[in-house]
C-alpha positions in Angstrom: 22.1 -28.5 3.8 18.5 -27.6 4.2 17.4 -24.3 3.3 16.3 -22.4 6.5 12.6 -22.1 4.8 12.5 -25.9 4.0 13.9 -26.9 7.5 11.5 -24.7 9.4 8.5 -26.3 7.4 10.4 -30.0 7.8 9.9 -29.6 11.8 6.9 -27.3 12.2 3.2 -28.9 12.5 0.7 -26.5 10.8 -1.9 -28.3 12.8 -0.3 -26.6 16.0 0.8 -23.3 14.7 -2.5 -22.4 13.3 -4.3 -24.7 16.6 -2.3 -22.0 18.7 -4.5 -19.2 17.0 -8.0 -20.8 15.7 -10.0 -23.4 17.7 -9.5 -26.2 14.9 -12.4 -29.1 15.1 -11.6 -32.5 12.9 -12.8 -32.5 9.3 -12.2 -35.7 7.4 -9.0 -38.3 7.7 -6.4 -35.8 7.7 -8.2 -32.2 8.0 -9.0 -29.7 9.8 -11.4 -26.4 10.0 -12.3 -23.3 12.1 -14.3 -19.9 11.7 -12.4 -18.0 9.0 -9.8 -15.1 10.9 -9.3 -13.0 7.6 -13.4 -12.3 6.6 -16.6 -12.6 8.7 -18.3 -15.8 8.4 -21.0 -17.5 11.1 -20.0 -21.9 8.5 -16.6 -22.8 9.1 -15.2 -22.5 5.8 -11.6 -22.2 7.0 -9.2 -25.4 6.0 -6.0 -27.2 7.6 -4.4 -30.0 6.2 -1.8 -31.8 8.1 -0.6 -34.5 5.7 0.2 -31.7 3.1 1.0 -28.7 5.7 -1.3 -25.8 4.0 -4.3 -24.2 4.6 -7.1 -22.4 2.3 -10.4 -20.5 2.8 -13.4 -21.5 0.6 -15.2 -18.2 1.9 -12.2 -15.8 0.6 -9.8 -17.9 -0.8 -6.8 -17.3 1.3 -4.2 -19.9 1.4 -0.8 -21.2 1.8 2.0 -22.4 4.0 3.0 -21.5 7.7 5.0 -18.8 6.4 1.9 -17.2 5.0 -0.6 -17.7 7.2 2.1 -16.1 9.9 2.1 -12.8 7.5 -1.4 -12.4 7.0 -1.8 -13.5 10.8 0.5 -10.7 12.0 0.9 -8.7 9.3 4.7 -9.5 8.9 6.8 -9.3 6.0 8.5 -12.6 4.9 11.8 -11.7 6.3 10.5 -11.1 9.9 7.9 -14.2 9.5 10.9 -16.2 8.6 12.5 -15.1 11.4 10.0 -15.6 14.0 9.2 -19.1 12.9 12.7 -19.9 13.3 13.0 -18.9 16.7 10.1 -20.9 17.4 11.6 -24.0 15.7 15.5 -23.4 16.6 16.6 -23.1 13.1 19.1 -20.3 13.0 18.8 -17.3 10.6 22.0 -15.9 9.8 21.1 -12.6 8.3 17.6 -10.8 7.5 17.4 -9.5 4.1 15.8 -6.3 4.7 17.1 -3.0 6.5 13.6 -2.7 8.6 13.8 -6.1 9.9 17.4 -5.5 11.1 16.4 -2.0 12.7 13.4 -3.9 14.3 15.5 -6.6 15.4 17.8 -4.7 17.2 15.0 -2.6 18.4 13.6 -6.0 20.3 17.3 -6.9 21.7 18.1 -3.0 23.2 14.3 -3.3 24.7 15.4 -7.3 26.3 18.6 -6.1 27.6 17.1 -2.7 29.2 14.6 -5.4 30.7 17.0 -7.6 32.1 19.1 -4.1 33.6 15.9 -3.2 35.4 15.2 -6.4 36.8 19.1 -6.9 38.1 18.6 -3.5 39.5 15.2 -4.1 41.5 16.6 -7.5 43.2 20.3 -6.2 44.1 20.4 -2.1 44.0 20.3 -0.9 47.6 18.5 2.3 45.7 15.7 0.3 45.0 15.2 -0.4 48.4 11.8 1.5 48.2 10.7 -0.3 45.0 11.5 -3.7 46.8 9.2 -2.3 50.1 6.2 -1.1 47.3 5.8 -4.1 45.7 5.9 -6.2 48.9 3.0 -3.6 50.3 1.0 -4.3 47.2 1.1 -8.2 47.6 3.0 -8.8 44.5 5.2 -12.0 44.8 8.0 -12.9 43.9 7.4 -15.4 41.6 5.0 -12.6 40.1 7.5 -10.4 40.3 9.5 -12.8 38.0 6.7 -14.2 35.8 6.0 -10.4 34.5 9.7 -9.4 34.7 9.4 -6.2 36.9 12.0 -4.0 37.5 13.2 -0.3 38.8 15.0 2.0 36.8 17.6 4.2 39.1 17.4 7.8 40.0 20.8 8.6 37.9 20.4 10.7 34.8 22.0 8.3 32.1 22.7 5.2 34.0 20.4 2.6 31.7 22.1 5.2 28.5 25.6 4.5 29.8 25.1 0.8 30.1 23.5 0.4 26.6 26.4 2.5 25.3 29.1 0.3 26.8 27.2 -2.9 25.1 27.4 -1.4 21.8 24.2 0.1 21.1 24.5 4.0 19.4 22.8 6.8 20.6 20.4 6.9 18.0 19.3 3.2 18.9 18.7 4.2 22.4 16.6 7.2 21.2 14.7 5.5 18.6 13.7 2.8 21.2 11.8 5.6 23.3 14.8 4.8 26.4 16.4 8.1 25.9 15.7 11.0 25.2 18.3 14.6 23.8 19.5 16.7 27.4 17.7 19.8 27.0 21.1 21.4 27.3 24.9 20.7 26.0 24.7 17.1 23.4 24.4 13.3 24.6 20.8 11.5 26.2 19.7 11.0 29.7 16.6 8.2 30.7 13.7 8.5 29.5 12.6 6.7 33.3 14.1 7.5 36.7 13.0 6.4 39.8 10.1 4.2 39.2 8.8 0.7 38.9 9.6 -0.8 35.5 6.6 -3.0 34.0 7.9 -4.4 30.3 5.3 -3.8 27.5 5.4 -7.6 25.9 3.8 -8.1 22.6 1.5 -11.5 22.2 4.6 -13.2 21.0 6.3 -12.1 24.3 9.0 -10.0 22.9 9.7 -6.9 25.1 8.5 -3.8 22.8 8.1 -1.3 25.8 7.4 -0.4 29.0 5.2 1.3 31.2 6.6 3.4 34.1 4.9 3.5 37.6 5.5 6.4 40.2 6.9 5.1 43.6 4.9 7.1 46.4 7.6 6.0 49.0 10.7 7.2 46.4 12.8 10.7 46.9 11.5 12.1 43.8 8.0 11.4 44.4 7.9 13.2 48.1 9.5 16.0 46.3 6.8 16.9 44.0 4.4 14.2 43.4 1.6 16.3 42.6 3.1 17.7 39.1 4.2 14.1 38.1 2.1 11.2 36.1 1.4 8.2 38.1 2.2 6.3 34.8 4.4 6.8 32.0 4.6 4.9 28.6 7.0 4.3 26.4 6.6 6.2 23.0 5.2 5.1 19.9 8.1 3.3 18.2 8.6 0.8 14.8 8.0 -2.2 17.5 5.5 -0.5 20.0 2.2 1.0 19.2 0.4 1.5 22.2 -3.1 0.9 20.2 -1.6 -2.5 19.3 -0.6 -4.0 22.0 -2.6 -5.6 25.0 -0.8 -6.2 28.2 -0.6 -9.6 29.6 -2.0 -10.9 26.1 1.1 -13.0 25.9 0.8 -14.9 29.2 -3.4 -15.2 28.8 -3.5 -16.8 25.3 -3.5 -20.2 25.9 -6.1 -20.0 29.0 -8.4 -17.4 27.1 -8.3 -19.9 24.6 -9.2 -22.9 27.4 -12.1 -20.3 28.8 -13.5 -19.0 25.6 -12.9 -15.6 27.4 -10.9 -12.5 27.7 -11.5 -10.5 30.8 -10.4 -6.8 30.0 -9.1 -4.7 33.3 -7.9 -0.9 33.2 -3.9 -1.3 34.9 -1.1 -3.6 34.2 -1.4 -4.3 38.2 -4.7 -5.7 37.7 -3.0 -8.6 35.3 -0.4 -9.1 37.7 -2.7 -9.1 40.5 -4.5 -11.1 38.9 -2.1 -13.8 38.3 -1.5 -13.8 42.0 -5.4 -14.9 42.2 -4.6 -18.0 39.5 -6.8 -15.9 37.1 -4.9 -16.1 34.1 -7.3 -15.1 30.9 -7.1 -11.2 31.7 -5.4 -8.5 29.4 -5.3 -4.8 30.2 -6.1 -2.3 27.7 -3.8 0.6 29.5 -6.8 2.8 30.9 -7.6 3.5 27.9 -11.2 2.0 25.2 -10.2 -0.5 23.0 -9.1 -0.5 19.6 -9.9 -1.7 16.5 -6.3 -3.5 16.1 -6.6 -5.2 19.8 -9.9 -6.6 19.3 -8.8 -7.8 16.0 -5.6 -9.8 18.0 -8.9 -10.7 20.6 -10.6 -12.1 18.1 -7.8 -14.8 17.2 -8.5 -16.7 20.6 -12.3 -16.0 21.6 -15.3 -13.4 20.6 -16.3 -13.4 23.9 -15.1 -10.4 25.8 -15.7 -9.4 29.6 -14.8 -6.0 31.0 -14.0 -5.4 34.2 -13.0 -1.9 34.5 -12.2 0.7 37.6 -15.7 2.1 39.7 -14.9 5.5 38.3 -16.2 7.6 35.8 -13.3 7.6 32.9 -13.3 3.5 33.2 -16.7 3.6 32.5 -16.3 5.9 29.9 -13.3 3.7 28.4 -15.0 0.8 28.6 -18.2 2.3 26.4 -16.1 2.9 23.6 -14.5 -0.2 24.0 -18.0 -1.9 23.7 -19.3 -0.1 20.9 -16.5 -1.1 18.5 -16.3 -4.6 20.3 -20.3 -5.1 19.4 -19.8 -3.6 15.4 -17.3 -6.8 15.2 -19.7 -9.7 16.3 -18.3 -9.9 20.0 -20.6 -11.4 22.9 -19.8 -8.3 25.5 -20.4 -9.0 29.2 -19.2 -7.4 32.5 -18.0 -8.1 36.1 -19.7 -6.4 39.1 -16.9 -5.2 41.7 -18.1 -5.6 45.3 -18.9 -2.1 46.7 -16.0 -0.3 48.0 -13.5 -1.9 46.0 -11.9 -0.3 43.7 -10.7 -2.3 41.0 -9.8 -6.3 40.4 -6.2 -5.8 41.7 -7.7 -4.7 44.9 -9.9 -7.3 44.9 -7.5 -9.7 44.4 -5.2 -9.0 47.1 -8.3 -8.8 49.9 -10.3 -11.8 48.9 -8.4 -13.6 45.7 -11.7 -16.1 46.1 -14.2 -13.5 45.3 -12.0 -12.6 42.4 -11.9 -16.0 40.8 -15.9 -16.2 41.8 -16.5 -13.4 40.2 -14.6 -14.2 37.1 -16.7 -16.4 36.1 -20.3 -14.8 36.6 -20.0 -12.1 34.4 -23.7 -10.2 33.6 -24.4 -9.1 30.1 -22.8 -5.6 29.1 -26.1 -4.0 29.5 -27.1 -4.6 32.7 -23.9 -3.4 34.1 -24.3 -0.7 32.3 -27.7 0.5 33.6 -26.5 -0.2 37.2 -23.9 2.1 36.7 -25.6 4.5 34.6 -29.0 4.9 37.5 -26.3 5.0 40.8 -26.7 8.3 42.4 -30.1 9.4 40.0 -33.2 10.6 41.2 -35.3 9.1 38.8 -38.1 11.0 39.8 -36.7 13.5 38.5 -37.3 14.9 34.7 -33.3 16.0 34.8 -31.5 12.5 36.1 -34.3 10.9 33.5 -33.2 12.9 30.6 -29.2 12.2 31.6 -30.2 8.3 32.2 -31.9 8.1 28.6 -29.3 10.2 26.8 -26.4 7.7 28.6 -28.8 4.2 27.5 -30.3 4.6 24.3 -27.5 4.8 22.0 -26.4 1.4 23.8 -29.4 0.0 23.6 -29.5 1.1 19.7 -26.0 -0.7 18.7 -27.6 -4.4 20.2 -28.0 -6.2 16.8 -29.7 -9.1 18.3 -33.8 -8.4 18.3 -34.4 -10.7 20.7 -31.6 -9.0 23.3 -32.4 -5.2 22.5 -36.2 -5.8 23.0 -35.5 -7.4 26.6 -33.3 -4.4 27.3 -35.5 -1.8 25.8 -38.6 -3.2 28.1 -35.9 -3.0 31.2 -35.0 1.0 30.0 -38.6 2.1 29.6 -39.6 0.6 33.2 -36.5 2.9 34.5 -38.1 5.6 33.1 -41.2 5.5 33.7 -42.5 5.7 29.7 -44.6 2.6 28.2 -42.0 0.8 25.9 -43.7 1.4 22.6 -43.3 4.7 22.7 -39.5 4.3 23.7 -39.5 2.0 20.7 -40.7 4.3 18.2 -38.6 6.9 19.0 -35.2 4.9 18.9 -32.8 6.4 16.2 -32.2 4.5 13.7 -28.5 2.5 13.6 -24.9 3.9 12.7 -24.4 2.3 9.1 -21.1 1.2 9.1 -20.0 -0.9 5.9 -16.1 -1.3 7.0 -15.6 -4.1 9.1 -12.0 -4.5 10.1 -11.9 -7.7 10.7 -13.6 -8.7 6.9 -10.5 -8.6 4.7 -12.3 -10.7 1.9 -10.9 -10.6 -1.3 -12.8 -13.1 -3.5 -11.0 -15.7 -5.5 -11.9 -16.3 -9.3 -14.3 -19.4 -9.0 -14.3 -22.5 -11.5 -16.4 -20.7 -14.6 -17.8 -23.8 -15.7 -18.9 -27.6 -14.4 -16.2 -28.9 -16.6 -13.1 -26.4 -14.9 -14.7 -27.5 -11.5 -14.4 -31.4 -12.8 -10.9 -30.5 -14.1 -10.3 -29.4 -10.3 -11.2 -31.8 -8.0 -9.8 -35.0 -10.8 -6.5 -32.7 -10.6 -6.9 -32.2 -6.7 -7.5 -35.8 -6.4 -4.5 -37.1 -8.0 -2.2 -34.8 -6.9 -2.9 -36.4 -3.4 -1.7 -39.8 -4.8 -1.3 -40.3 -7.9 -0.2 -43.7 -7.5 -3.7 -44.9 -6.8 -5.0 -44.4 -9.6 -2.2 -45.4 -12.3 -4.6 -45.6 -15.4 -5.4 -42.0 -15.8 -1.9 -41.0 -15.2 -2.7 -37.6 -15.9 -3.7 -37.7 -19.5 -7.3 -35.7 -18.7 -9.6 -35.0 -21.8 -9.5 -30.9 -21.3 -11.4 -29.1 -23.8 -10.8 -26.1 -25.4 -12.8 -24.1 -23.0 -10.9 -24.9 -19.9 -9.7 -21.4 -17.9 -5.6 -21.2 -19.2 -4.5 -21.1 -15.6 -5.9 -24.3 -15.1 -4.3 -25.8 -18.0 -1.5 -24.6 -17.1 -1.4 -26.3 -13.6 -2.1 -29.4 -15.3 0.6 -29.2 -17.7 2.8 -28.9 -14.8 1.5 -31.7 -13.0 1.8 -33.7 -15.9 4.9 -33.0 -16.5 6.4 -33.4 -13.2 4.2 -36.8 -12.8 6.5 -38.0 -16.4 9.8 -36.7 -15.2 12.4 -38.5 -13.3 12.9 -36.3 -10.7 12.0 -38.3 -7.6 12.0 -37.0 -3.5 11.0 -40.3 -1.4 10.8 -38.1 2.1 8.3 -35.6 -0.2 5.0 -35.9 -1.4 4.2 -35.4 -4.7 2.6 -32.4 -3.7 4.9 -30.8 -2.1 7.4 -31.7 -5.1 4.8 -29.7 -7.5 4.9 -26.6 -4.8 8.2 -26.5 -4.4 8.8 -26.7 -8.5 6.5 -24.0 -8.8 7.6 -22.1 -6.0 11.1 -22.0 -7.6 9.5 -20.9 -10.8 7.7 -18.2 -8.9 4.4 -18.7 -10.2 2.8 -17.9 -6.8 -0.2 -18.2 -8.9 -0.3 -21.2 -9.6 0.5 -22.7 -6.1 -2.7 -20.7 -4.8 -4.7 -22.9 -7.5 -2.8 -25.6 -6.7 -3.6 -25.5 -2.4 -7.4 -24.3 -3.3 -8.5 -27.5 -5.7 -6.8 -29.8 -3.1 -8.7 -28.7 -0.6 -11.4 -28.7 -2.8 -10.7 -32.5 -3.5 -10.3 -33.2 -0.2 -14.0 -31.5 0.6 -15.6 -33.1 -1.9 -14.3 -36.7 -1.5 -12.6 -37.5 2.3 -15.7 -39.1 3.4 -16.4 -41.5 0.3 -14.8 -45.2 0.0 -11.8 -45.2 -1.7 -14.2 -47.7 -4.1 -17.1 -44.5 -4.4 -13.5 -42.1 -4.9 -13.0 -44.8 -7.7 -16.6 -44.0 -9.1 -16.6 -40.4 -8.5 -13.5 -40.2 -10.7 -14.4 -41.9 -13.7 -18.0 -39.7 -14.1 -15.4 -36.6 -13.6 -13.4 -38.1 -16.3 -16.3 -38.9 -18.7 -17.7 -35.6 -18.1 -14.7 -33.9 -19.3 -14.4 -36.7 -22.7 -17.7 -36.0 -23.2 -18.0 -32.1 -23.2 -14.8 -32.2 -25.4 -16.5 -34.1 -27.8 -19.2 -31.8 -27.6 -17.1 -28.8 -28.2 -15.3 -30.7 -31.1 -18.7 -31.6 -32.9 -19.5 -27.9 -32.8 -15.5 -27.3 -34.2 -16.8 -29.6 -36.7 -20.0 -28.6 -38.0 -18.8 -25.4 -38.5 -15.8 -26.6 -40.3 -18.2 -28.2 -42.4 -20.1 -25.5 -43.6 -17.1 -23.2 -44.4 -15.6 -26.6 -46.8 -19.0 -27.3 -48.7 -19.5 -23.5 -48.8 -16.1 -23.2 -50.5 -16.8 -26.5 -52.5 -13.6 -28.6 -50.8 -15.1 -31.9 -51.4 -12.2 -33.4 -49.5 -12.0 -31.4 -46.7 -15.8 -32.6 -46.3 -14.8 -36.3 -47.0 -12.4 -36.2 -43.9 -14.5 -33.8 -41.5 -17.6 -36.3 -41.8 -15.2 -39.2 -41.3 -14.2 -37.7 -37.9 -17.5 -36.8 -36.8 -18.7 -41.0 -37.4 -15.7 -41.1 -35.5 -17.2 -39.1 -32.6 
């Protein structure tokens, strides 16, 4: 029987894992490559290869498996990347070896379940009659309803508590998942959310981490005192949720941000849903609130294209700044949609003209020029006051535009506003932020071949390793010199040894034999080398003739005779010098043999 590692690998394509993440363009017979997630790079120096199943990074010299790139993709342990892969693959994992996965786990599963309770309660409760009648008045659907999983959590005090109890899930659990919360008096939990429509917080994976709690306006409670209640209320921060983390809708809008190149950012969960309704389907909300560095980093994965569309008031403009600013420091094109006056925000707009909506969608205006528009509504710009506020609101915008090009336009466009000739704007511009941390440039340099004969060493290594059985006269007896780095050596000796050995796998290749061996010898270090010269092989020779592949190989070879021979005429000569300097007549007999010899 298959271990569960070796059986997810056995039916998972790496090409469509990683293709679900990076926009992957052809690159030779059996490769792939994309822009680099893990450093900033403008080359493509990002590898896949699907006959072997690994990728590697020439820029910072990440590499592995599935199981690896899912870890540094989404920061997962090996436990919970084993597990996440299996779901995806339907190999069963009996038991996770750590006690934070299990907490998690169970932390997803009591989040599901409370899901599924709130949804059974909004389609069949006769209490949530006036949750039913507010999302019919806000156009939602039903098949909307369905597709985001809304529900209604009941008036009672412990009635979603109670049920969770009876299914086996300890107080603790409950509390811990941000459902309950400790009665202010005598012992045991009530609901964290009563009385309002239920929207479940997915991660981009879809698994329920959350949710976000809206006030009914119709509902008992509400009529009661509405005024000292939040409209919204979000689950708290919790070992699954973290609300600067998590983009709504992301889960639903990957694969058609992806087919866009675009992610439209709206202010409220509604505005997804909405959204939806209107058969626009590459919008995320950031919750109200400017976007982080984490969610633009999970942004990043499908596009670096970002359009907001936020709410025509002053703390969504205000949001959406921030959000810009940090959006811009990571390399992102930032644009903007234009709301039609009087509407308030895209769900709005998507229930009074869902045409408009998907018109509009799709004629975004560059960041900046929404942002003057706004910025100018209401000023007197005659006036030395409203000038001042207008300047103070546009220069540091204008200043964080890296593109020369693009700020000059802008700057031209700022100085007409006000009324100033632009060289004088220009001169007084502050200069930049420096900011050396880039969140998204996690490069950790790999030690590089030190010499043209370790680079040699790699790519005639790299080269057999992919089939060794083409070229049967070298059969891995390489002339390595003394000089050669001792990791690599070591790699060959490896190779070399499982090449001579009678260990055979028909249904594997030979390099996944040699990874596997090394893998169960856990000499992780080696298995780095071992992906990033085969790639490197692969780079060097996937669009040569096997007949030039033929030629290429034999000059690598004769390189690395030759330097030996080098490096052994020096061994020599010195040798030499120490036997006539000690007077050993045959020692000096033999060593001038060998160098004829040579």
């Amino acid at each position: 029987m298959l271990d569960p590692r070796d059986e997810i690998k056995q039916k998972l394509d790496i090409v469509e894992l990683i293709g679900e993440y990076l926009a992957l363009k052809p690159a030779g017979t059996h490769g792939f490559r994309a822009i680099c997630p893990f450093h900033s790079e403008k080359t493509p120096s990002f590898h896949v290869s699907s006959d072997r199943q690994i990728w590697h990074c020439f820029g910072c010299g990440e590499g592995g498996d599935c199981f690896s790139f899912v870890m540094k993709m989404e920061g997962m342990n090996f436990p919970e990347a084993l597990m996440h892969l299996g779901q995806k693959t339907g190999v069963e994992i009996r038991r996770l070896p750590t006690t934070e996965s299990n907490v998690k786990q169970r932390l997803y599963e009591i989040n599901e379940l409370a899901a599924k309770y709130y949804r059974k309660v909004l389609l069949d409760s006769k209490a949530a009659e006036s949750a039913r009648e507010y999302v019919n008045n806000r156009g939602i659907t039903s098949e909307q309803c369905e597709k985001f999983k809304l529900g209604y959590s009941p008036a009672d005090w412990d009635s979603l508590t109670q049920f969770l109890l009876k299914r086996g899930y300890s107080e603790s659990e409950i509390g811990t998942a941000g459902l309950g919360q400790k009665r202010q008096s005598g012992s045991g939990l009530i609901d964290r959310f009563r009385d309002r429509l239920m929207i479940p917080l997915r991660d981009h994976h879809g698994k329920t981490v959350g949710f976000t709690a809206r006030l009914l306006p119709a509902s008992p409670t509400s009529s009661a005192s509405a005024a000292s209640l939040p409209k919204y209320i979000n689950s708290p921060e919790t070992p699954i949720y973290h609300k600067g983390s998590l983009l709504f809708g992301l889960d639903q809008a990957k694969t058609s941000i992806k087919q866009n190149d675009c992610a439209i950012v709206v202010e409220g969960n509604l505005d997804v849903v909405g959204s939806h309704k209107a058969e626009i389907e590459n919008v995320i909300a950031s919750s109200g609130t400017a976007l982080t560095e984490d969610q633009l980093r999970l942004i990043a994965r499908y596009t670096k294209r970002l359009v907001f569309c936020f709410d025509q008031d002053a703390a969504g403009l205000t949001a959406a700044k921030r959000g810009v600013s940090i959006a811009r420091s990571l390399g992102f094109d930032v644009r903007a949609i234009i709301l039609p006056q009087g509407i308030k925000d895209p769900d709005e707009l998507a229930q009074k003209d869902p045409t408009e909506w998907q018109k509009l969608s799709k004629t975004s205006v560059p960041f900046m020029q929404y942002l003057i528009l706004r910025v100018i509504q209401g000023k007197n710009l005659s006036s030395v006051d409203d000038k001042r506020n207008v300047s103070q609101e546009l220069i540091p915008a204008l200043v964080e535009i890296s593109d020369i090009v693009e700020q000059e336009h802008w700057l031209k466009e700022i100085a007409s506003i006000l009324g100033i000739d632009a060289s004088v704007l220009r001169s007084h511009l502050p200069s930049p932020k420096k900011n050396d941390f880039n969140p998204l440039d996690t490069k950790v340099v790999q030690p590089k071949a030190s010499s043209k004969e370790d680079r040699a060493a790699m790519l005639v290594i790299g080269l057999l390793v992919a089939d060794p059985k083409a070229y049967p006269e070298f059969t891995f007896d390489i002339p390595f010199g003394e000089s050669t780095s001792p990791l690599l050596f070591e790699l060959y000796n490896q190779t070399k040894k499982l090449y001579h050995s009678t260990n055979t796998a028909p249904k594997q290749t030979f390099f996944s034999r040699l990874e596997n061996q090394l893998k169960s010898e856990s000499r992780e270090d080696l298995v780095r080398l071992l992906i990033e010269i085969s790639f490197l092989a692969e780079k060097s020779f996937s669009q040569l003739s096997q007949q030039d592949v033929q030629k290429q190989l034999n000059s690598l070879i004769l390189l690395l005779r030759h330097s030996k021979e080098q490096s052994r005429r020096k061994n020599i000569a010195m040798e030499l010098r120490q036997a006539e300097h000690a007077g050993d007549q045959e020692t000096v007999k033999r060593l001038l043999s060998e160098l004829n010899n040579l």
